[in-house]
N, C-alpha and C positions, 0 to 999 in steps of 0.2 A: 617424639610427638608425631601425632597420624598428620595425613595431609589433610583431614576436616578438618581435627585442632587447628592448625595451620590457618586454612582459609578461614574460621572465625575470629582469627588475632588480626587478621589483615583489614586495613581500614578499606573503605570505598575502592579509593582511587587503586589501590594496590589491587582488588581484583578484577575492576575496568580492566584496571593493564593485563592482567595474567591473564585473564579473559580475549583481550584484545591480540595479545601473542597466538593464544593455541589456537586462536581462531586464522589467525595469520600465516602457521603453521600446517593447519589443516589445509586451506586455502592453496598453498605449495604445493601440498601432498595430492590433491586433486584438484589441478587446474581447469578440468573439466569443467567442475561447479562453477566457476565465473560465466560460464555458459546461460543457467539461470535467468541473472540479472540483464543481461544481452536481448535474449530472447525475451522478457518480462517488457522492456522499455521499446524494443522493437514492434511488438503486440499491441502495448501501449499507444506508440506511435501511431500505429494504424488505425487502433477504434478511434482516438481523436481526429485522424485526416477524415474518416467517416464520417464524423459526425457533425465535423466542419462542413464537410461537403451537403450534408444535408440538410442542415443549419443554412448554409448561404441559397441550396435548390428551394428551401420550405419559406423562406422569409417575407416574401412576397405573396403567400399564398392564402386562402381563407384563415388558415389558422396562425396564422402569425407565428414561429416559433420567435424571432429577435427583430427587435424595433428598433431603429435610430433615431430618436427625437431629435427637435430642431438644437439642442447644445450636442448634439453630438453624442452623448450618450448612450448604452445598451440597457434595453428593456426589457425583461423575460417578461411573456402573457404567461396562464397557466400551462398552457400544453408545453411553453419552453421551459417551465419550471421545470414540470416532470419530465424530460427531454434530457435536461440537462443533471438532474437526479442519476437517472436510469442508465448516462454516460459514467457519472461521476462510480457508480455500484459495477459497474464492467469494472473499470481500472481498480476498485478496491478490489472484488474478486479476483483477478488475474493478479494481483498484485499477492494475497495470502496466498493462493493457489503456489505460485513460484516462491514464495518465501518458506512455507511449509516444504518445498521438495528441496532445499537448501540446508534450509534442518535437518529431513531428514538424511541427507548424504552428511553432511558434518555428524550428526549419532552415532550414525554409521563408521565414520575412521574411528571417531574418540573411541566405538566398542573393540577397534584393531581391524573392521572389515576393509573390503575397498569397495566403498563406493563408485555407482555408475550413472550416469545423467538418465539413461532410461529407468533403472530402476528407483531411483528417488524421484521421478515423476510420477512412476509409479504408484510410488508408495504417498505420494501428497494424494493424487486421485484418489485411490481409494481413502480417504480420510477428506475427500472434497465436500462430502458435505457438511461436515464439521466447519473444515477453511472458510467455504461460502456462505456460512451463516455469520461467523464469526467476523469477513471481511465485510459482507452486507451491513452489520451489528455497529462495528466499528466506523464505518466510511457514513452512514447514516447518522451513527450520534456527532461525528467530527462536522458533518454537514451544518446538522440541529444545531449544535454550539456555536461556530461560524456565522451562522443566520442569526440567532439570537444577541450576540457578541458585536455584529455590524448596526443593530437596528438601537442597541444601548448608548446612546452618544459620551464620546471622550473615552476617561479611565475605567470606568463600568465595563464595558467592552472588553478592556486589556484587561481585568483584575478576572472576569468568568472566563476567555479562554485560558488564562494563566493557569486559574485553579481547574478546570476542565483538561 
């Protein structure tokens, strides 16, 4: 029996797993690539200290990016909407940008190569505008859903992100 045959006999869980091994496998084989995720959330770290920072510099200013009303509460005006948008599409891009150079170094062992952290950055850049549209695509509609999902009172809310 071939290893397709094989992986179409296998239910779900069983190729999670096998899934979840060679990936664990790989992972071993170039520990560099945990590198990635490091640098991905470090990046991360920083656009949101940014943005915080600008958030608390701007609050006070004509344009109000965030309001505290009297219960204490946070208010986006529209410029903090789109503020907080245009944060939110940084971290989705950085975030497929390093997820796509992950991918590619993992292709890369499963073909027998060795992968290296420069060239599977590489190799995600050049394919960044593909990621960028894609993580723009994705972090946009999660947003849209999110929004629409909080404004639906109760189980409404939880049954569209569920199916979302």
């Amino acid at each position: 029996m071939s290893d397709q045959e094989k992986v179409k006999q296998d239910g779900k869980f069983k190729k999670s797993w096998k899934l979840l091994k060679g990936s664990w496998k790989a992972m071993r084989m170039d520990k560099e690539m945990v590198s990635f995720p490091i640098i991905n959330a470090i990046l991360a770290f920083i656009v949101l200290a940014i943005a915080g920072v600008i958030a608390f510099v701007a609050r006070d200013s004509m344009f109000i990016l965030v309001k505290v009303d009297g219960g204490g509460d946070l208010e986006f005006k529209a410029l903090g909407n789109l503020f907080f948008v245009v944060v939110i599409l940084i971290l989705g891009s950085l975030s497929m940008i390093f997820s796509g150079a992950v991918m590619h170094g993992a292709l890369e062992r499963f073909r027998g190569n060795d992968p290296t952290v420069k060239g599977s950055f590489k190799a995600a850049l050049a394919r960044g505008g593909s990621l960028l549209g894609f993580g723009l695509f994705s972090t946009l509609i999660g947003y849209v859903i999110s929004e629409i999902a909080e404004r639906i009172p109760f189980i409404g809310g939880k049954v569209i992100m569920w199916l979302a």
